[in-house]
C-alpha angles and dihedrals in degrees: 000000000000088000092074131118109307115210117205107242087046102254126150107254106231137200091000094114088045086073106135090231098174093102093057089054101039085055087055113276120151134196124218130210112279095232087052088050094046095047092054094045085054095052082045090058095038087057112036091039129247108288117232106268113245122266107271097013108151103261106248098241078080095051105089123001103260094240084057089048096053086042089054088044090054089045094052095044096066 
C-alpha cells in the first residue's frame, strides 16, 4: 500500500482508481498481469535509458520507508 502513485507536490491522488471501467472492457480492453507490465516497463527503461529526474522531484531515498521496501523485496523474491 506505500508503494502507490507518488504526486509531486505530495498530494493524495483521489478518485483515480473509482474510474466505471465496464464500457472499456466491454469495447475490448483487456488488462495484463502487473508483473508482466512491470517487466516489460523495466526492459523499456533499460533500454531507452533513465531519464534525468525533474528539478525539484523528491529524491527517492524519501519515496517508501526502507523496512517497507525489504519487506516488498522479500516479498518479490518468492
Amino acid at each position: 500500500m506505500e508503494f502507490g502513485l507518488r504526486l509531486p507536490d505530495g498530494s493524495v491522488p483521489r478518485g483515480m482508481h473509482d474510474a466505471d471501467v465496464r464500457a472499456a472492457l466491454a469495447e475490448g480492453l483487456t488488462m495484463r498481469p502487473l508483473r508482466e507490465t512491470l517487466t516489460d516497463t523495466w526492459a523499456w527503461l533499460q533500454a531507452e535509458g533513465d531519464p534525468a529526474p525533474r528539478a525539484g522531484a523528491p529524491s527517492p531515498d524519501t519515496w517508501l520507508d526502507a523496512a517497507a521496501e525489504q519487506r516488498l523485496l522479500d516479498q518479490l523474491s518468492h
